[in-house]
C-alpha positions in Angstrom: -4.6 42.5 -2.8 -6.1 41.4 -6.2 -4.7 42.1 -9.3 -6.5 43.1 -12.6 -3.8 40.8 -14.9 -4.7 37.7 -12.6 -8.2 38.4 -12.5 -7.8 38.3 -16.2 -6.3 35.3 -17.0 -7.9 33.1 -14.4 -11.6 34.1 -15.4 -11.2 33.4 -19.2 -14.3 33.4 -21.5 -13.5 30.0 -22.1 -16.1 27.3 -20.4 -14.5 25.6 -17.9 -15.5 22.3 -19.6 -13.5 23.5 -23.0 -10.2 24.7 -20.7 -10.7 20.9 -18.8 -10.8 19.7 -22.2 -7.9 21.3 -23.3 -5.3 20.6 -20.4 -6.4 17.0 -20.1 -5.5 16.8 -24.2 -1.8 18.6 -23.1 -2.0 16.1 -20.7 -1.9 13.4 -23.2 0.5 14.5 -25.7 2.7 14.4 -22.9 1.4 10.8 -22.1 1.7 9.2 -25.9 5.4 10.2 -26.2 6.0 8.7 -22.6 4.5 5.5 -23.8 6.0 5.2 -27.6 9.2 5.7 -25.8 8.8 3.6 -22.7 7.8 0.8 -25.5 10.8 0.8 -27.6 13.6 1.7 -24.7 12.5 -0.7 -22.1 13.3 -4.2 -24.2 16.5 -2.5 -25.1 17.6 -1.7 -21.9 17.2 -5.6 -20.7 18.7 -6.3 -23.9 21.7 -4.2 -23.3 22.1 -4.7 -19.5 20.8 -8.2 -18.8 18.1 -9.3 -16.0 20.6 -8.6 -12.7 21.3 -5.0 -14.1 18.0 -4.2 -15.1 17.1 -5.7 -11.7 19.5 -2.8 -10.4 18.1 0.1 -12.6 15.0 -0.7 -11.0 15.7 -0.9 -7.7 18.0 2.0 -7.3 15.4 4.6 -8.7 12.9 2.7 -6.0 15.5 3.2 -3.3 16.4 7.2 -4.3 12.2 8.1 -4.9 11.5 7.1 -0.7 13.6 10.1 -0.5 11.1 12.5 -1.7 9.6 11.6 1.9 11.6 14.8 2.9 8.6 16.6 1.0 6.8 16.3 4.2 3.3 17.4 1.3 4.6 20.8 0.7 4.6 19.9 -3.1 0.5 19.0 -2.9 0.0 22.3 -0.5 2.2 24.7 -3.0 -0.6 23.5 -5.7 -3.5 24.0 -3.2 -2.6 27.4 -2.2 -1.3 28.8 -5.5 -4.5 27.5 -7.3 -6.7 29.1 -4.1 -5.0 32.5 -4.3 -5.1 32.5 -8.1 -8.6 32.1 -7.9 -9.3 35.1 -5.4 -7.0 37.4 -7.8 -4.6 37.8 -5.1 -0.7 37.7 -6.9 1.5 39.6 -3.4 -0.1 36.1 -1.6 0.8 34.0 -4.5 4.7 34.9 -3.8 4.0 34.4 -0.6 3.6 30.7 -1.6 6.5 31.3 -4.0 8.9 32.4 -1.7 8.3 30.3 1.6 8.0 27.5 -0.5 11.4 28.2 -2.4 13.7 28.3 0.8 11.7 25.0 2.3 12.6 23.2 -0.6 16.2 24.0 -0.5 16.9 23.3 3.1 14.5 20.0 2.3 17.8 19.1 -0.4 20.4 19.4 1.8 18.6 16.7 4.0 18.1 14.7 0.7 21.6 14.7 -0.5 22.6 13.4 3.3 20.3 10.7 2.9 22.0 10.0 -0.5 24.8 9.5 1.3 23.5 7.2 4.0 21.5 4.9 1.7 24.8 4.8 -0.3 27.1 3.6 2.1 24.5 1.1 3.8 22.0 -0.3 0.6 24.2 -2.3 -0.8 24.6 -5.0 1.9 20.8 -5.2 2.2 20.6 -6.9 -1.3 21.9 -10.2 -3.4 23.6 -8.6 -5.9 26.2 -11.2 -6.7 28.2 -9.9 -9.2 31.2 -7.4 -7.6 30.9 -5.1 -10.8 27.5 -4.8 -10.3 27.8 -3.9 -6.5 30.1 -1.2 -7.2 27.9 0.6 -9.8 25.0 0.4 -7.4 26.3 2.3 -4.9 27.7 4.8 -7.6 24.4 4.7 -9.4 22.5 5.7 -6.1 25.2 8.7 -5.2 24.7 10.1 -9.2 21.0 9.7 -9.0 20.3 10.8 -5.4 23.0 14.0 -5.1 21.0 14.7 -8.8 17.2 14.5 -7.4 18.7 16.8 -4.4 20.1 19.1 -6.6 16.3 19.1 -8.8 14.1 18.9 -5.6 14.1 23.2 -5.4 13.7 23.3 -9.0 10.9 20.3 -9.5 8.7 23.3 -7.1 7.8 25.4 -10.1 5.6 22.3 -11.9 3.2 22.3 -8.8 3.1 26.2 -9.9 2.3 25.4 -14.0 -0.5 23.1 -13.0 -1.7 25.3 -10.1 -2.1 27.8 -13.0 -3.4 24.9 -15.1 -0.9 25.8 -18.0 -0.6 22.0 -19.2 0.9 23.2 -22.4 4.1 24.4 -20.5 4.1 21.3 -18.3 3.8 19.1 -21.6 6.2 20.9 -23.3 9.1 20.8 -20.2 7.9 17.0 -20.4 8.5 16.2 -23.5 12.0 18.2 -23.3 13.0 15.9 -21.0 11.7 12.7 -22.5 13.6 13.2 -25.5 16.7 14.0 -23.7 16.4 11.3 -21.4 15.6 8.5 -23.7 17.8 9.5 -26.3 21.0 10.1 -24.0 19.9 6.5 -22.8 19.6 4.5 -26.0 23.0 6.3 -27.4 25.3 5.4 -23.9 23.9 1.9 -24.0 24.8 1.5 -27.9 28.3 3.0 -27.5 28.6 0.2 -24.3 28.3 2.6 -21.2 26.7 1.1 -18.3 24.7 1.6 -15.1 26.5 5.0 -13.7 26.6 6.6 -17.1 22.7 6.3 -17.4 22.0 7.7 -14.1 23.9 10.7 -15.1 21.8 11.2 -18.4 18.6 10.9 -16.2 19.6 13.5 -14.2 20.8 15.9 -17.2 17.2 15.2 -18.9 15.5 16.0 -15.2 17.5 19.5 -14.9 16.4 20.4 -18.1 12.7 19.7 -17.9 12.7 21.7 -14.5 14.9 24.9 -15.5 12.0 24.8 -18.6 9.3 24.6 -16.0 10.9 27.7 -14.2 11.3 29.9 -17.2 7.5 28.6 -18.3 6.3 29.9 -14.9 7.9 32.8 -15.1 6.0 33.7 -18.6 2.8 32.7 -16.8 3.0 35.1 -14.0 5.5 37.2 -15.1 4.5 39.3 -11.3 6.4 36.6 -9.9 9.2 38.3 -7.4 11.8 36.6 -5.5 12.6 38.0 -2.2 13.1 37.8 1.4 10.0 40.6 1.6 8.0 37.9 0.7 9.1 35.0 3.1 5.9 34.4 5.8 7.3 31.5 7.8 4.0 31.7 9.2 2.8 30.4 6.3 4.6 27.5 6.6 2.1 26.3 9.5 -0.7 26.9 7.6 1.0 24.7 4.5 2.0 22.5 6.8 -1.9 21.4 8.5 -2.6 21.2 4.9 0.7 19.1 3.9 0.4 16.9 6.5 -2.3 14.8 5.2 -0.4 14.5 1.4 2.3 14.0 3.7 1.1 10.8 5.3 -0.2 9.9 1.5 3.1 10.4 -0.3 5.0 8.2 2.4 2.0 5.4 2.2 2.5 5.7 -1.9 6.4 5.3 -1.5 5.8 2.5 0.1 2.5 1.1 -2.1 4.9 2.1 -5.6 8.5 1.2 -4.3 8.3 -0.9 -1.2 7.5 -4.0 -3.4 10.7 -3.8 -5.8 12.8 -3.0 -2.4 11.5 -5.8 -0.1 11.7 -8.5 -3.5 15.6 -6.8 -4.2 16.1 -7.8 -0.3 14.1 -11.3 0.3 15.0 -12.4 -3.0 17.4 -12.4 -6.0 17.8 -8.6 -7.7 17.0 -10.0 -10.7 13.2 -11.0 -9.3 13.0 -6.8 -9.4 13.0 -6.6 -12.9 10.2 -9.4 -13.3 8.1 -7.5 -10.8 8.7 -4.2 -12.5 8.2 -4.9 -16.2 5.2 -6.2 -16.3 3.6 -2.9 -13.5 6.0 -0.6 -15.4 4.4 -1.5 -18.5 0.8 -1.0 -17.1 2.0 2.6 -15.3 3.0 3.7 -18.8 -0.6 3.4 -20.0 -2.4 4.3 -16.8 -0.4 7.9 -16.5 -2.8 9.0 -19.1 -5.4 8.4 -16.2 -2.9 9.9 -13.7 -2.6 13.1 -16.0 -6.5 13.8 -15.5 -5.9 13.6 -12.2 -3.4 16.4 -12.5 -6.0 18.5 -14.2 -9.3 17.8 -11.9 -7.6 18.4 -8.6 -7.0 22.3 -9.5 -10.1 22.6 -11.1 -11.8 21.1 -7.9 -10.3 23.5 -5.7 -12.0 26.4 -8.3 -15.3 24.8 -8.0 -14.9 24.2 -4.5 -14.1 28.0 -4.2 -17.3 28.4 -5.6 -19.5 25.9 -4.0 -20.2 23.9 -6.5 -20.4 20.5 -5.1 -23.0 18.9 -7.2 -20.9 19.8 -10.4 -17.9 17.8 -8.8 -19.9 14.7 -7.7 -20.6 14.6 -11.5 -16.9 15.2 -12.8 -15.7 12.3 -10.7 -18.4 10.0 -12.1 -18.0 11.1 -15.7 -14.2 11.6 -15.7 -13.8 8.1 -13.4 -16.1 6.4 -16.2 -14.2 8.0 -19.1 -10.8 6.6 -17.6 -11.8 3.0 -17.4 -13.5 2.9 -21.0 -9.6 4.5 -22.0 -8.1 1.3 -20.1 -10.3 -1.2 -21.1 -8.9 -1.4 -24.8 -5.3 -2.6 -23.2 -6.9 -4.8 -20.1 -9.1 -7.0 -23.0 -5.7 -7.2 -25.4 -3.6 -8.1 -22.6 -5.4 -10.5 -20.9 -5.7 -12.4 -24.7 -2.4 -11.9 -25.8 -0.6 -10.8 -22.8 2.0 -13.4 -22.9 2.0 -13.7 -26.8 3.5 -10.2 -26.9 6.0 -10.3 -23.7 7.6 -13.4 -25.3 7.9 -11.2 -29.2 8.6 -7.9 -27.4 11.1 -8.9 -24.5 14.4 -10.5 -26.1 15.2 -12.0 -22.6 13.4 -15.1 -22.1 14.5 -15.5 -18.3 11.9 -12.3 -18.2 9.6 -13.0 -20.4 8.4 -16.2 -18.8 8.5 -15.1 -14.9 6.8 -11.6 -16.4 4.1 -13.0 -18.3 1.8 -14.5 -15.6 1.9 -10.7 -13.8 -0.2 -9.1 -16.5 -3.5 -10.2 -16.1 -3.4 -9.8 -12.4 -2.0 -6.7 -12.7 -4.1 -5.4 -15.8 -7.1 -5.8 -13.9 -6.6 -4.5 -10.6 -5.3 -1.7 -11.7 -8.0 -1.2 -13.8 -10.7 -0.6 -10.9 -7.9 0.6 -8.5 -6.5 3.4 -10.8 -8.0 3.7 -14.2 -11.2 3.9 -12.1 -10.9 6.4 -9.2 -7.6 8.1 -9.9 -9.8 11.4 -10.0 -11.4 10.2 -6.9 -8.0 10.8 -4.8 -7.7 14.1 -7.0 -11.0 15.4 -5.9 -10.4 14.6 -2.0 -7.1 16.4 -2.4 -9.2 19.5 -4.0 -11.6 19.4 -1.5 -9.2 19.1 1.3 -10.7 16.3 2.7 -7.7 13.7 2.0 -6.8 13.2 5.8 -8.6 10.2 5.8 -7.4 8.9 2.5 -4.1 9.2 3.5 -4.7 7.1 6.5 -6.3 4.4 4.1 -3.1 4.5 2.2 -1.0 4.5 4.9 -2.7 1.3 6.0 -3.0 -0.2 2.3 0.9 0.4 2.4 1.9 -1.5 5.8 -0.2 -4.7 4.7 1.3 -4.8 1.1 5.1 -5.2 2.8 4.1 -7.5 5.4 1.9 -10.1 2.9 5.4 -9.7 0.9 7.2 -10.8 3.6 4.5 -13.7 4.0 4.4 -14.5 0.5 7.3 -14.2 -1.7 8.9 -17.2 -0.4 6.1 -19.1 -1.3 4.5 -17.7 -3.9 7.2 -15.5 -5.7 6.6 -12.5 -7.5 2.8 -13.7 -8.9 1.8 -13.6 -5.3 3.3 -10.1 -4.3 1.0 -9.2 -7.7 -2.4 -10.4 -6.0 -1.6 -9.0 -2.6 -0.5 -5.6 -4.2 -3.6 -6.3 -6.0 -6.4 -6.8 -3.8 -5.4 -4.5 -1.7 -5.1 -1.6 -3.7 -8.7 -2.5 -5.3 -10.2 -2.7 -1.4 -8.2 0.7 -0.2 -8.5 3.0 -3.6 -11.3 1.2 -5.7 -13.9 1.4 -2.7 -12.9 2.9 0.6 -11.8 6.4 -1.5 -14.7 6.8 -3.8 -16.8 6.2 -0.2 -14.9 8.8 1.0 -15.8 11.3 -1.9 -19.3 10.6 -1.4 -19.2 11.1 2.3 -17.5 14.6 1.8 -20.1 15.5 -0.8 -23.1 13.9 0.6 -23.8 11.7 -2.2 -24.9 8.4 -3.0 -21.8 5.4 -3.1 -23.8 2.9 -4.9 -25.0 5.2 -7.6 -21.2 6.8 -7.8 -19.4 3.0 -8.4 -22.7 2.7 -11.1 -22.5 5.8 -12.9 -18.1 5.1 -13.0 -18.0 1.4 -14.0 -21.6 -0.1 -14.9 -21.8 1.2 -18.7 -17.8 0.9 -19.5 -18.1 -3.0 -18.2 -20.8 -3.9 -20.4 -19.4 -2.4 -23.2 -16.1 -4.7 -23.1 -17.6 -8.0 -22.3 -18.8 -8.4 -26.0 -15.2 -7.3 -27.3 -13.1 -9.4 -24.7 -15.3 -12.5 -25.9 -15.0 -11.8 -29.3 -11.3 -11.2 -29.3 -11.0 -14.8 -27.3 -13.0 -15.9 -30.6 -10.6 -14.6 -32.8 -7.8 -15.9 -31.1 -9.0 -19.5 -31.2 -10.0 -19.5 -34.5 -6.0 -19.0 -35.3 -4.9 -15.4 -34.7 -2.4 -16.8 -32.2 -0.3 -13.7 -32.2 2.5 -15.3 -32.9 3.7 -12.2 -35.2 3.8 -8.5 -34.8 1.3 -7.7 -37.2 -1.1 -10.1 -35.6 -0.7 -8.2 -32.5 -0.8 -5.0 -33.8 -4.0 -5.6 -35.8 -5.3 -7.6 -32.5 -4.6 -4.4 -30.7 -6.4 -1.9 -33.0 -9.0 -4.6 -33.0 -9.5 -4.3 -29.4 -9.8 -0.4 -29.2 -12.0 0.2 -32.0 -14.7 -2.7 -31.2 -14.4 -0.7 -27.6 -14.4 2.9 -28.6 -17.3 3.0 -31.3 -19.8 1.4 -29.4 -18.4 3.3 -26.1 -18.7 7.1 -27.5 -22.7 6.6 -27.7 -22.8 3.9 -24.6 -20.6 5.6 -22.1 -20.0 9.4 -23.2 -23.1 12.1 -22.8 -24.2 13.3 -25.7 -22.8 16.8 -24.6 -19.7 15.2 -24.3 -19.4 13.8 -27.5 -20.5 16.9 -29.4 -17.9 18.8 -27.6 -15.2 16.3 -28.6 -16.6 15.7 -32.2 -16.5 19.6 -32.7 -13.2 20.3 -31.1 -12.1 17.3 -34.0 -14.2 19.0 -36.4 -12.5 22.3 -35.7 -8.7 21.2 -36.0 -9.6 19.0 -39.3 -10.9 22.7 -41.1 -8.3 24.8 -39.7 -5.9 22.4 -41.6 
């Protein structure tokens, strides 16, 4: 049954480009405060715990995430549906979704906290972690993190419903909320001398708070929202199910692509090796989420269009949104692979991790540039189109070859070699076998999909990365922060000025130069 209040607010007057526009900026806010903060907390943090610790807070969070494999893809197909039925102005089917989805995710938590309890009691003996003190709060650590996520996994259900609804304001908002609290709470136990267990419990505080935010946000949204056993159809859950199964496969082959590295160098090697792997790819993730958060936006709005039939609009957004991500990156891949180590050895206090950190960047810059910057939107696109089953399988594949060449080359190669497999791999699997696949679904050309994303953006950095070389050898060594800095503004205005008239349409840039123009005269 469709609903005049739905109908209203999902066909707004507003161009679809200016709402895109507007949730991807949302997006960002989000984004910018995640990386100010990730900038200035992350040194502290190895400052205040020490390699072996830091070692720990990575690999416990590594550990506890392979239990959102209990989502089994319900999260992607609460999106799916939500946006679907949202888009056919049909609200008593929406709380269908609601509902179902509500008591799956509870029952999923009780099954979560179990495995809390499991992975606490065995993990610890499966790692070097030499010092007794820091044994003891690891196994703590993982009971306050894991029984926390359990607790959250019902209440992290509502953020798949804000961006179903494509209210990124909310979502930004219930982000920032627990940013703040999270780094804050963080920064003040480490100063007063708390440790590992003490930090957990302010990560789980901050997470509880973003997601009751994100439930009272929803609720505003679609205020028609009802919660009820009227509304439970357990046959739904078959339906969400055929359709979870895929993300399913593709959230287990991610655990293992985003977390299997930190676990199998915390179990071949030394737990401090984590926190040299991590820092460097941590560093990178904090830029790339801006990438990540378009993703976020482009897969709802696919499923609209793809409501519609509108194929040939959606072979363009990937193209133009793909291209637009990499000319974003390119700024920070050119600075880091100048001054990469230069700033790791000004930034990072600990020189053990500065030196085994620094070779990572360039390796890891770059891949992740074609791999992620590049065709993030790509995997968002086959997950609107619901044509992900063979993406998943790609992952899935990507993901059992990235632990086995870890097995075959950290021993030989240490944690620079686990780089280049992760690496290549990731730039075979997502930077070419999933664009093919978007193409395939869409009966488009490949070729002139990789030319439209990366042709324009590459030959606009070329010039900057060899004149930033220049610079550097003619004695801006960055041996200071403000030689860094002023490198790094360097690098993104040489890139951006030419790139607005080299790799944005002209429709695009007057959209973006009079959204600016707008805000500047209403101030």
């Amino acid at each position: 049954m469709s609903d005049p209040a739905i109908a209203t607010s999902s066909t707004q007057p507003v161009p679809r480009s200016r709402r895109f526009f507007s949730g991807v900026l949302w997006n960002w806010a989000g984004v910018a405060l995640n990386i100010v903060i990730g900038l200035l907390l992350t040194p502290y943090l190895i400052h205040k715990l020490g390699s072996e610790r830091y070692g720990i807070w990575g690999l416990v969070f590594s550990l506890v995430n392979y239990l959102w494999f209990f989502d089994l893809g319900f999260n992607t197909s609460v999106t799916q549906f939500v946006a679907k039925y949202r888009a056919r102005n049909e609200p008593d089917q929406i709380n269908n979704v609601i509902n179902t989805g509500l008591v799956y995710f509870c029952a999923v938590a009780v099954v979560f906290a179990l495995a809390t309890l499991l992975v606490a009691w065995v993990g610890i003996d499966l790692f070097k972690i030499e010092n007794p003190v820091n044994r003891a709060d690891f196994r703590v650590m993982i009971l306050i993190v894991g029984l926390g996520w359990a607790f959250n996994f019902p209440l992290h259900f509502f953020s798949s419903c804000l961006e179903a609804f494509q209210r990124y304001d909310h979502m930004t908002r219930t982000l920032v909320a627990q940013l703040l609290i999270r780094s804050v709470g963080c920064a003040l136990l480490l100063y007063h001398g708390y440790g590992l267990k003490e930090l957990g419990v302010a990560m789980v505080v901050a997470q509880f708070v973003g997601n009751l935010l994100a439930l009272m946000a929803f609720r505003s949204v679609f205020p028609m929202m009802r919660l009820s056993s009227l509304y439970l159809k357990f046959s739904l859950v078959r339906e969400m199910w055929n359709y979870g199964v895929h993300s399913f496969v593709a959230n287990v082959s991610n655990l293992l692509l985003n977390q299997g590295a930190p676990v199998m160098i915390g179990h071949l090697g030394k737990v401090a090796m984590v926190g040299f792997y991590t820092f460097p790819t941590n560093l990178l993730s904090y830029s790339v989420e801006a990438v990540t958060r378009i993703g976020f936006v482009t897969r709802s709005n696919v499923v609209e269009m793809h409501t519609k039939g509108d194929e040939k609009a959606i072979y363009k957004l990937g193209i133009y949104l793909n291209r637009y991500c990499v000319t974003l990156f390119l700024p920070l891949v050119i600075f880091l692979l100048v001054y990469g180590p230069e700033l790791l050895h000004i930034w990072v206090k600990d020189a053990e991790v500065a030196v085994n950190a620094a070779p990572l960047l360039a390796v890891v810059a770059i891949t992740t540039m074609f791999a992620v910057a590049g065709q993030y939107n790509s995997t968002s696109m086959l997950y609107g189109l619901s044509r992900h089953d063979r993406m998943a399988k790609g992952l899935l594949v990507e993901g059992i070859l990235g632990v086995l060449g870890i097995w075959l080359v950290l021993p030989h190669y240490g944690v620079l070699g686990v780089a280049w497999v992760m690496g290549l791999l990731s730039v075979a699997n997502r930077g070419l076998y999933v664009p093919w696949l978007v193409c395939k679904a869409l009966h488009e050309s490949f070729l002139n999909y990789m030319h439209g994303i990366y042709l324009r953006p590459i030959l606009t950095a070329i010039p900057v990365l060899l004149l930033a070389r220049a610079v550097k050898a003619a004695g801006v060594a960055g041996n200071s922060w403000p030689q860094l800095i002023g490198m790094g503004a360097f690098c993104a205005t040489a890139l951006f000025g030419p790139a607005l008239f080299t790799c944005m349409t002209r429709d695009h840039r007057q959209m973006m130069l009079h959204a600016a123009a707008e805000r500047v005269l209403r101030k």
